[in-house]
N, C-alpha and C positions, 0 to 999 in steps of 0.2 A: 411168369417165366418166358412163356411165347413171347411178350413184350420186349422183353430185355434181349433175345437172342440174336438179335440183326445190330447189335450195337458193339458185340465183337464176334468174327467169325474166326479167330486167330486163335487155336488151343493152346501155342505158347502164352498167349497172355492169360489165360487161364488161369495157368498155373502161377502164374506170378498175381492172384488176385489180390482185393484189397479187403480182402476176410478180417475180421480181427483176431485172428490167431494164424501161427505158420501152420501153409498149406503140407497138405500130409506129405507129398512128392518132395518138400524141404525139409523134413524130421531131418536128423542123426541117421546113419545105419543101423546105429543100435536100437535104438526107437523101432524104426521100421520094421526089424526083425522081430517086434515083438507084435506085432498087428498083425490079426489074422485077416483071411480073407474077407472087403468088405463090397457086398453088391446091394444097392438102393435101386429098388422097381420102382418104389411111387413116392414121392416132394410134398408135401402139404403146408402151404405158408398159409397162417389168418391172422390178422392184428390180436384176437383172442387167443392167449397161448394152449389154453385149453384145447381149441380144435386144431393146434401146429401136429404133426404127424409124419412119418417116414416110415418106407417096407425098407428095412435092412433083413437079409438076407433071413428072407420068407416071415417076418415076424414085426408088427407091428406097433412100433413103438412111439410114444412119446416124449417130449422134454425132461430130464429127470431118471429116464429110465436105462435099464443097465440093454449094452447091447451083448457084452458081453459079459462073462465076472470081472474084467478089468476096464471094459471100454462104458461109458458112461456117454449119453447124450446129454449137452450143455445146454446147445443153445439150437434152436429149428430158425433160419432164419429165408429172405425168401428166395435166396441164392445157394447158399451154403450150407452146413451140419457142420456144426462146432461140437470137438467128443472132447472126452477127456480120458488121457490115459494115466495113474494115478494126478500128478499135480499135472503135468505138460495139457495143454491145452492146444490141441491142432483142429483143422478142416478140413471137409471136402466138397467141391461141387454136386450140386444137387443132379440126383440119377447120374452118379459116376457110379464105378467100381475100384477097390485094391485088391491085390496089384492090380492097376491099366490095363484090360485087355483087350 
């Protein structure tokens, strides 16, 4: 991650990443309204998906696993957190928070 940070300093471009899913600040309002507050303390990328990992709010989770009852972790990649909210499939930058604050 440290690598990659000097290669845009620009948060607008951020949000216009090139994630393979829409970025969460692009849902529908409807969507968005169903997302509860989301805060990531710690990113963990390794080419073995086994040791991929992420703290979303205070709990520890891996690929596969529920963050919520509705919110599902897809994909730990070494930028982003692809979830899934029933089918829709969105993202977030890694050590963001929802909402922005």
């Amino acid at each position: 991650l440290k690598a990659t940070e000097n290669t845009s300093s620009n948060t607008s471009t951020l949000r216009n990443h090139n994630a393979p899913a829409t970025d969460i600040n692009s849902l529908d309002m409807q969507l968005q309204q169903q997302i509860p507050p989301l805060r990531f303390d710690a990113h963990v990328y390794a080419t073995t998906v086994s040791q991929r990992w992420v703290k979303v709010n205070g709990k520890t989770l891996q690929e596969g696993q529920w963050v919520t009852a509705d919110i599902r972790i897809k994909e730990i990649t070494p930028q982003y957190v692809l979830m899934e909210l029933g089918t829709q499939l969105f993202s977030m930058a890694a050590l963001t928070e929802w909402p922005a604050g």
